[in-house]
C-alpha positions as a printed NumPy array, in Angstrom:
array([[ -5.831, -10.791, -17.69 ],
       [ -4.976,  -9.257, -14.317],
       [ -2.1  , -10.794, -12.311],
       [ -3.346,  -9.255,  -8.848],
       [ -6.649,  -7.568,  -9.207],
       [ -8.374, -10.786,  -9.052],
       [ -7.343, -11.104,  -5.041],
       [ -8.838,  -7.767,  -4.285],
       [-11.864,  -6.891,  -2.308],
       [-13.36 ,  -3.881,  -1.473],
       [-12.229,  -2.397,   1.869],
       [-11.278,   1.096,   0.964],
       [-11.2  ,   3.935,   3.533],
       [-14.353,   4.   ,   5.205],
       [-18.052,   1.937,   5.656],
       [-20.015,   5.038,   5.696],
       [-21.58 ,   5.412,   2.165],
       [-20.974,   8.154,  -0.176],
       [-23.646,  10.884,   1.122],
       [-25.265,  11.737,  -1.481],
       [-23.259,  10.715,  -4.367],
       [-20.214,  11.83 ,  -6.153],
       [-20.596,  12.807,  -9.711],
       [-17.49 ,  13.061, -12.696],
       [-16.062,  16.008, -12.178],
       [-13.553,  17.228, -15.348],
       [-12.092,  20.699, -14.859],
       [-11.032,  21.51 , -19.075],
       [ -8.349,  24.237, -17.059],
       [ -6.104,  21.925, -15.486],
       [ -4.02 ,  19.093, -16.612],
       [ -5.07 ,  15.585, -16.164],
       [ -2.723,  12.651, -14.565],
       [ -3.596,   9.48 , -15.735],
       [ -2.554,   6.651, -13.135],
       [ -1.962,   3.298, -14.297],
       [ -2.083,   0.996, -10.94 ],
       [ -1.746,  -2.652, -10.422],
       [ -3.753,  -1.564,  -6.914],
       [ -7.234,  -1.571,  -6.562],
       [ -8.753,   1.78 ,  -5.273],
       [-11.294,   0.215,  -2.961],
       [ -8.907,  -2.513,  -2.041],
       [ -6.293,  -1.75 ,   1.19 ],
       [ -6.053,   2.198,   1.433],
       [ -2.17 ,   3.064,   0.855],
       [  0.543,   4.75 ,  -0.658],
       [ -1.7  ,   5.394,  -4.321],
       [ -4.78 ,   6.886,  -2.345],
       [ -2.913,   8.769,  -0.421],
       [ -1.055,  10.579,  -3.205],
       [ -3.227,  10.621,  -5.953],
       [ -6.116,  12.225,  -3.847],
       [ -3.811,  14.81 ,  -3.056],
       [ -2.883,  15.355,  -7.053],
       [ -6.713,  15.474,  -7.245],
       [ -6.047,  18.989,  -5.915],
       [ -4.42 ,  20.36 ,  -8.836],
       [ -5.053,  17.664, -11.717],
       [ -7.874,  15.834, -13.203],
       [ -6.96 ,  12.271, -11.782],
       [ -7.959,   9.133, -13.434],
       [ -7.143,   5.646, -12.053],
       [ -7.472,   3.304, -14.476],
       [ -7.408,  -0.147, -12.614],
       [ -6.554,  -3.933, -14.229],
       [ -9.323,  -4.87 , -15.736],
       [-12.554,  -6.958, -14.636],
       [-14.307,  -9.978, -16.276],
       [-17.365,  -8.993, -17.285],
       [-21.06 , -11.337, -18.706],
       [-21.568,  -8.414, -21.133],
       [-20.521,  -9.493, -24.277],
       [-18.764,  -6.476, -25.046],
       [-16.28 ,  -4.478, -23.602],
       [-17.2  ,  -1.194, -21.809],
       [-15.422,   1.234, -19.297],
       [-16.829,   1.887, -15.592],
       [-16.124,   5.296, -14.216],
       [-16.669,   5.48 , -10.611],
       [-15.74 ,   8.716,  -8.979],
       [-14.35 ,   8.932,  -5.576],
       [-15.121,  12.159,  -2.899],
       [-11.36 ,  12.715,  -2.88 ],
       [-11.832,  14.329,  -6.329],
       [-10.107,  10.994,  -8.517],
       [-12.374,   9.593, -11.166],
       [-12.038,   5.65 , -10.746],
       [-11.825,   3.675, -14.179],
       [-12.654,   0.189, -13.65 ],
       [-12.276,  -2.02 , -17.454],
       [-14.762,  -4.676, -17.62 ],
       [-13.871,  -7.151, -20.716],
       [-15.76 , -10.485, -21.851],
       [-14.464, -13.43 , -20.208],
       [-11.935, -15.154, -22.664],
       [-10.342, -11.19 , -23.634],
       [ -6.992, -11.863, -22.914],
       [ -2.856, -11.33 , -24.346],
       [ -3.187,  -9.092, -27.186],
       [ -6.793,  -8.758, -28.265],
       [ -7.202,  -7.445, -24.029],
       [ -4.443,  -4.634, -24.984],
       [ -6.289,  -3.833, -27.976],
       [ -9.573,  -3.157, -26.132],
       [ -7.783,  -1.765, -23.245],
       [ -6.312,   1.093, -25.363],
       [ -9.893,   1.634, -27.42 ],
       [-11.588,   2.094, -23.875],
       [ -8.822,   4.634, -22.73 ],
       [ -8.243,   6.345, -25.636],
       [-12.435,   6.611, -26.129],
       [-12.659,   8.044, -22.157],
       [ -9.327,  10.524, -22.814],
       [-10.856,  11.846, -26.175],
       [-14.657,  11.71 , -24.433],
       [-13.188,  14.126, -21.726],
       [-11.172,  15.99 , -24.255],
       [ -7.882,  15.469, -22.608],
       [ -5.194,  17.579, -24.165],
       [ -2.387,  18.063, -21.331],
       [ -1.062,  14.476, -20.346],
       [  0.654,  13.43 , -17.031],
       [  1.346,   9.742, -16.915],
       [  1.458,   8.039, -13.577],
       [  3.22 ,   4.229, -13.284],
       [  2.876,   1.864, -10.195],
       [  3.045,  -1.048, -13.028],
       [  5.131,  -1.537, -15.978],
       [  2.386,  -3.893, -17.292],
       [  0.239,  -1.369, -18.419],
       [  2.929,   0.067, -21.223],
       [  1.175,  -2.664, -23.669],
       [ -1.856,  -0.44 , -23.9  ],
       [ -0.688,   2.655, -23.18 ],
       [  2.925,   2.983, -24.495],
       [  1.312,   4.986, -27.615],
       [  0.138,   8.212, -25.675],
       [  1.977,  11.379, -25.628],
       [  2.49 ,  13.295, -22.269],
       [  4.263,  16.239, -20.983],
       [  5.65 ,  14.008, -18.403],
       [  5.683,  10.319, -17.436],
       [  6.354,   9.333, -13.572],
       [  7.462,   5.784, -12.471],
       [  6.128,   5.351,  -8.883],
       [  8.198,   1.992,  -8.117],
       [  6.2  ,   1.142,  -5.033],
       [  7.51 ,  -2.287,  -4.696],
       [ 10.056,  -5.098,  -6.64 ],
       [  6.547,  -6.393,  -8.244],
       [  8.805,  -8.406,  -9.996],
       [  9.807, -10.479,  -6.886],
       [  5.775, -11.139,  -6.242],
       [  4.009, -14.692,  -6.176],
       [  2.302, -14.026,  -9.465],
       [  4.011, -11.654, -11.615],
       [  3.881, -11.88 , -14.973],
       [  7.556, -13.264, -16.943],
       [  7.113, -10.341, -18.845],
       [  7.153,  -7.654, -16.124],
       [ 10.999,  -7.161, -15.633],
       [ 11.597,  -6.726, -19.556],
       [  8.782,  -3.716, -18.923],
       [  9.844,  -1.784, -16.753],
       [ 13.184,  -2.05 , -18.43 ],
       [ 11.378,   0.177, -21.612],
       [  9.148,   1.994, -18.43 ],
       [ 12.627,   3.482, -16.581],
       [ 13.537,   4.138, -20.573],
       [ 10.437,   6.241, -21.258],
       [  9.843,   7.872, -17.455],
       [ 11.828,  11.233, -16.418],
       [ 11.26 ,  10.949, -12.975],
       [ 11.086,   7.26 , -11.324],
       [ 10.11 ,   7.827,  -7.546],
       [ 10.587,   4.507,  -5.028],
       [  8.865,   3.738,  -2.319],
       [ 12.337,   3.13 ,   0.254],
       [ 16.001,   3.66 ,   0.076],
       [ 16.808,  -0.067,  -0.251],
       [ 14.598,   0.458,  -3.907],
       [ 15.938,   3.245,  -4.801],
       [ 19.688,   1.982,  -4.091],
       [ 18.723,  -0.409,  -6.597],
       [ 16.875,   1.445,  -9.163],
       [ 19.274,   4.8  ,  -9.364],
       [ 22.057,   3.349, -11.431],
       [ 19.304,   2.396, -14.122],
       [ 17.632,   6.182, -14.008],
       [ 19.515,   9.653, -13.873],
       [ 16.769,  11.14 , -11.626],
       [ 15.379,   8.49 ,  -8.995],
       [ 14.447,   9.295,  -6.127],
       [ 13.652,   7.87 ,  -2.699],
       [ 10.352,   8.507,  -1.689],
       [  9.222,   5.822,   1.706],
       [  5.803,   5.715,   2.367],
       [  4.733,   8.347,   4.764],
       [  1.8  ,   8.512,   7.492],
       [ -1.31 ,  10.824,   8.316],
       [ -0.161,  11.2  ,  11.496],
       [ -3.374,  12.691,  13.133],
       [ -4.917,   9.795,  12.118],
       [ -3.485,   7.136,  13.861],
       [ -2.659,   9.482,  16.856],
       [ -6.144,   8.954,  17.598],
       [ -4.882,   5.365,  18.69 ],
       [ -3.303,   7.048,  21.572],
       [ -6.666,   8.23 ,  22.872],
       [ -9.332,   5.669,  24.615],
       [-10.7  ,   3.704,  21.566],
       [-14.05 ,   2.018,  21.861],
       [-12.273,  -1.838,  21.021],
       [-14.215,  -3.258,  18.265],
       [-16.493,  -6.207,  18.638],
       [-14.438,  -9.115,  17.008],
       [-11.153,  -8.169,  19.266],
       [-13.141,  -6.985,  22.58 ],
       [-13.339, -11.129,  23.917],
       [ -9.35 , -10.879,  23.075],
       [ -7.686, -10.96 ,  26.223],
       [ -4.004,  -8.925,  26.849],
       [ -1.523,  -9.548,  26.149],
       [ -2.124,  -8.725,  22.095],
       [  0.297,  -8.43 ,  19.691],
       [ -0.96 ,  -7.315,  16.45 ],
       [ -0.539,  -7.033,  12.787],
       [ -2.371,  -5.233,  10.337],
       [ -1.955,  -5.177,   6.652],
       [ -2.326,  -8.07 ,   3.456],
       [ -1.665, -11.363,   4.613],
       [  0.26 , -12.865,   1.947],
       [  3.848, -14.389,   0.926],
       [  5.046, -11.63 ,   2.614],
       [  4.49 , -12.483,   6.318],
       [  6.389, -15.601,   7.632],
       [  3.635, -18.106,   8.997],
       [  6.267, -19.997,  10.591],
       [  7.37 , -17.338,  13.014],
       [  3.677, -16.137,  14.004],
       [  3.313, -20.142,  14.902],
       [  6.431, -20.855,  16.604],
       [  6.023, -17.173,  18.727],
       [  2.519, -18.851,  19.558],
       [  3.408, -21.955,  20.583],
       [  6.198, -20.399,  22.57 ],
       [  3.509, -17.892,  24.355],
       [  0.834, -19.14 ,  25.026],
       [ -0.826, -16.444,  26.929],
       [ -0.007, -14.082,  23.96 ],
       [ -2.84 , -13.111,  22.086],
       [ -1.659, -12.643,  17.995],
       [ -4.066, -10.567,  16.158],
       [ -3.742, -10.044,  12.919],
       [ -6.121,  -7.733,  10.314],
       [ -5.993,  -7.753,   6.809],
       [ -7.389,  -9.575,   3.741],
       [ -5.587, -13.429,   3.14 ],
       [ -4.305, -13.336,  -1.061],
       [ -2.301, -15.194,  -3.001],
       [ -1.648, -17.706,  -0.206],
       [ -4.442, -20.922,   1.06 ],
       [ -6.208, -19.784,   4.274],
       [ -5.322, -23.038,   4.961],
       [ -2.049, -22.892,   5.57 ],
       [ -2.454, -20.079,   8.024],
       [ -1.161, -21.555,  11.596],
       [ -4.668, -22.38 ,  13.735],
       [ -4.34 , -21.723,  17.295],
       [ -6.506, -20.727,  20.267],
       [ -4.02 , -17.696,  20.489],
       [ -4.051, -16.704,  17.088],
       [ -6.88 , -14.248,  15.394],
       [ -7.629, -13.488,  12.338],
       [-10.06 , -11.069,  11.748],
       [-10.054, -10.559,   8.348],
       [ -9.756,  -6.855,   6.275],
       [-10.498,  -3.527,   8.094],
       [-10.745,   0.003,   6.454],
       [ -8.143,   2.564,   6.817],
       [-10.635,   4.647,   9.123],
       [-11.297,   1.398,  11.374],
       [ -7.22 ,   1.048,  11.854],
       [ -7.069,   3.49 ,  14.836],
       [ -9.587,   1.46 ,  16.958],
       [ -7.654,  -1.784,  16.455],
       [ -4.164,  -0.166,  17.25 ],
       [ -5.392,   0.675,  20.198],
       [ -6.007,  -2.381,  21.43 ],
       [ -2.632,  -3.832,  21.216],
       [  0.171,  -4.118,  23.932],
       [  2.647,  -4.618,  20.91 ],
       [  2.487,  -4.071,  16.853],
       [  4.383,  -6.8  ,  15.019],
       [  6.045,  -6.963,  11.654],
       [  6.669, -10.495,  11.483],
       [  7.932, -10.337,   7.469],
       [  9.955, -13.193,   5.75 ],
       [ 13.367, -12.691,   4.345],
       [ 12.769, -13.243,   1.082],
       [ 13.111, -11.849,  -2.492],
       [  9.502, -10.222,  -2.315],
       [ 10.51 ,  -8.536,   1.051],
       [ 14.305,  -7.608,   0.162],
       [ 13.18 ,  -3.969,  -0.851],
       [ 10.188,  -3.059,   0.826],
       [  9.88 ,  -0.227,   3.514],
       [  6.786,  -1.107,   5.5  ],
       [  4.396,   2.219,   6.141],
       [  2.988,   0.225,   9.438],
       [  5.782,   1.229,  10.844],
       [  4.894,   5.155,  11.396],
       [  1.61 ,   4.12 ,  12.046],
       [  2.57 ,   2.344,  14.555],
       [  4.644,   5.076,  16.265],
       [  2.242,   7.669,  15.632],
       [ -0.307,   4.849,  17.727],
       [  1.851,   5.091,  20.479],
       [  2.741,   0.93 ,  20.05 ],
       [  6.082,  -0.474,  20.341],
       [  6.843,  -2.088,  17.269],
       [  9.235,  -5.432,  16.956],
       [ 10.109,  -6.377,  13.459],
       [ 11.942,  -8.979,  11.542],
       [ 14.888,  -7.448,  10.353],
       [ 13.771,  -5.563,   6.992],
       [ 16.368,  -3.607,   5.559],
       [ 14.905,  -0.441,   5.611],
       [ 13.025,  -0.814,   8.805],
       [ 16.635,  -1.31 ,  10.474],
       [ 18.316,   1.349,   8.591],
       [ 15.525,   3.795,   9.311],
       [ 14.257,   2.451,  13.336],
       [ 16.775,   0.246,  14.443],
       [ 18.222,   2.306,  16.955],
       [ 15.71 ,   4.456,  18.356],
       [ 14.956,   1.642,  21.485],
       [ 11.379,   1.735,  20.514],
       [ 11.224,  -0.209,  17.207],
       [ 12.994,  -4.059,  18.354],
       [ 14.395,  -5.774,  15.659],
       [ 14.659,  -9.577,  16.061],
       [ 16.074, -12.681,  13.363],
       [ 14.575, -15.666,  14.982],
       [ 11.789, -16.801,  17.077],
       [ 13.261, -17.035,  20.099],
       [ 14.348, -13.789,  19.889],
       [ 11.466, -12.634,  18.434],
       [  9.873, -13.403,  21.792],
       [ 12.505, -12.153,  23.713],
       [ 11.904,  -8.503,  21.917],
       [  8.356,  -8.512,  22.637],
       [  8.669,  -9.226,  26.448],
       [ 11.179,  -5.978,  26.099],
       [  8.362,  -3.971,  23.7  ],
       [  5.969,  -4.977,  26.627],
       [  8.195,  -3.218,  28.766],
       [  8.592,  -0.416,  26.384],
       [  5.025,  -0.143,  26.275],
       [  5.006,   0.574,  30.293],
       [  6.702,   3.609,  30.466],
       [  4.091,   5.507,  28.703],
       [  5.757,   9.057,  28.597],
       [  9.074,   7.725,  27.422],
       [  7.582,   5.802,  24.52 ],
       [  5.48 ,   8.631,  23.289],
       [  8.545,  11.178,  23.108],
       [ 10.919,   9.001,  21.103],
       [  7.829,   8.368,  19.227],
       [  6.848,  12.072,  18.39 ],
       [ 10.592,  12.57 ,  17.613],
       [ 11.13 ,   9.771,  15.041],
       [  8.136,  11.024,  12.886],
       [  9.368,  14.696,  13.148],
       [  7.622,  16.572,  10.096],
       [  6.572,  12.919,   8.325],
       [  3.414,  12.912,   6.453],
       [  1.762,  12.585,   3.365],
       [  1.751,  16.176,   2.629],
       [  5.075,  16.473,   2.836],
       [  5.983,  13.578,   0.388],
       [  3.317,  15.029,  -1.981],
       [  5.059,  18.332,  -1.943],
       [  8.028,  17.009,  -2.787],
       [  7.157,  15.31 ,  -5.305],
       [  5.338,  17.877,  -6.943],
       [  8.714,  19.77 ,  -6.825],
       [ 10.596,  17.458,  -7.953],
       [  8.033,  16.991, -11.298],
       [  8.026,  21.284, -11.915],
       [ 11.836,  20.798, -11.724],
       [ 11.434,  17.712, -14.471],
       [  9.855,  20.182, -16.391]])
């Protein structure tokens, strides 16, 4: 039914409770952008909840998520709206609704909740070709491919997936990406693709820069910490966290985020390493500054080939040296600014950090190149662009 909803847990932005609660809001004078996401809204807060609560500003934005097993024994829509302005559409289906008869129910709920709201002005939104088998019938003014990731390259992704977003790029007249590597791979299949990396809220991890009250589960950690934050999953190359480690034992590796698609079990267990599980986007700050170091210890592999990690602004804009494996677009972008250390082995993975440690002491230097790397980067900007780039579509 869903190929990576079911690893998702609610985390979302914040723990503070909606006070006092959100009701539907549909304004019948604006247009409406429907977003079709493989990404859970509560689940890690990223690049889609960014951007679609600032499209919340000018459309009517639905998220319509993968659906959810339900004990009902028929099918029925949840509609949970957000305080960012985006109505949340969560499909619940009986266990055992799957392949076609799912699609068929999936486009009855939609096109029921589209003709309930009396939707007549149609923006479609893409972060997964998958969802053309329910969805492929509609008829919008405009049809965006937000190509986020290579979700084809994923533990988990559907045999079916590549020959999608083949007839997705066909139908789409704008196809952003989410990093140059993507989109160096994507433009000779689209006439208008564009680069689009994932940006940062600089303000908000700036805070990291400030004295943070260090939160409970990482206060007993002593220095010196390297850290990681973000979904712990095929990604992130186990063997490297263990070998840096065992090399350091004095090092202290933390690292935040929900475990999915991999065993917990084959996580490395050592006195040195920490795992303290998922963490809200609003919580982020505190952790970040905590740490001596921020790591991006990613694999080489197909699923990492095109990404462009946002942890790596938000690490600058934290004031935190960052040392990385060497990710395409993370050298392209960082290699040479002296703050970001890029490193292709253990050994020198552990060499880098003693020099990030280093970094990390000349406070004034560090927070300059920082503050001159992220120039103008933010989410607003990327949003505006965007939007520009859409009214040009037009």
């Amino acid at each position: 039914m869903s190929w990576a909803g079911p690893f998702q847990y609610d985390i979302g932005k914040s723990r503070n409770p909606q006070q006092p609660p959100v009701e539907v809001v549909f304004d019948e004078q604006v247009p409406t952008l429907l977003c079709l996401s493989h990404l859970r809204w509560s689940f890690v807060y990223q690049r889609p909840q960014h951007l679609m609560s600032r499209f919340a500003r000018d459309f009517n934005v639905l998220f319509f998520e993968e659906p959810i097993p339900t004990e009902d024994a028929e099918p029925w829509l949840e509609v949970r709206p957000d305080e960012s302005g985006v109505q949340v559409l969560v499909p619940r289906l009986p266990q055992g609704c799957d392949g076609e008869a799912a699609d068929r129910v999936l486009r009855g709920l939609l096109d029921g909740y589209l003709d309930k709201l009396g939707v007549r002005d149609l923006v479609l939104w893409y972060y997964t070709p998958m969802s053309l088998s329910f969805s492929d019938h509609l008829e919008p003014r405009q049809t965006i491919y937000d190509c986020m990731d290579e979700l084809s390259a994923f533990r988990g992704a559907p045999p079916q997936l590549i020959e999608r977003e083949v007839e997705l790029m066909r139908r789409a007249n704008l196809v952003f990406t989410g990093g140059y590597s993507l989109f160096e791979a994507k433009r000779q299949r689209h006439e208008s693709a564009h680069p689009f990396p994932s940006s940062v809220d600089v303000e908000h991890f700036a805070a990291a820069r400030r004295p943070q009250h260090d939160p409970d589960d990482q206060a007993q950690i002593p220095h010196p910490r390297l850290g990681f934050y973000g979904v712990i999953d095929e990604r992130l190359d186990i063997e490297l966290i263990a070998r840096v480690a065992e090399a350091r034992p004095s090092w202290q590796i933390v690292l935040v985020g929900p475990v999915v698609k991999i065993d917990p079990a084959d996580l490395p267990q050592r006195d040195n390493i920490h795992y303290l599980g998922g963490k809200t986007y609003d919580e982020l700050p505190q952790y970040l500054a905590g740490w001596d170091v921020a790591i991006m210890p990613f694999a080489l592999n197909e699923s990492t080939r095109f990404i462009s990690p946002t942890k790596t602004p938000e690490y600058l804009a934290g004031g935190c040296p960052v040392v990385s494996t060497p990710i395409t677009d993370v050298v392209r972008t960082y290699g040479d600014t002296g703050i970001v250390r890029i490193a292709d082995t253990a050994e020198a993975f552990v060499t880098a950090c003693e020099a990030a440690l280093a970094d990390a002491e000349d406070r004034d230097r560090l927070l300059e190149t920082a503050d001159r790397i992220l120039g103008d980067m933010s989410w607003d900007h990327t949003w505006s662009l965007m939007k520009e780039k859409m009214k040009c579509a037009m």
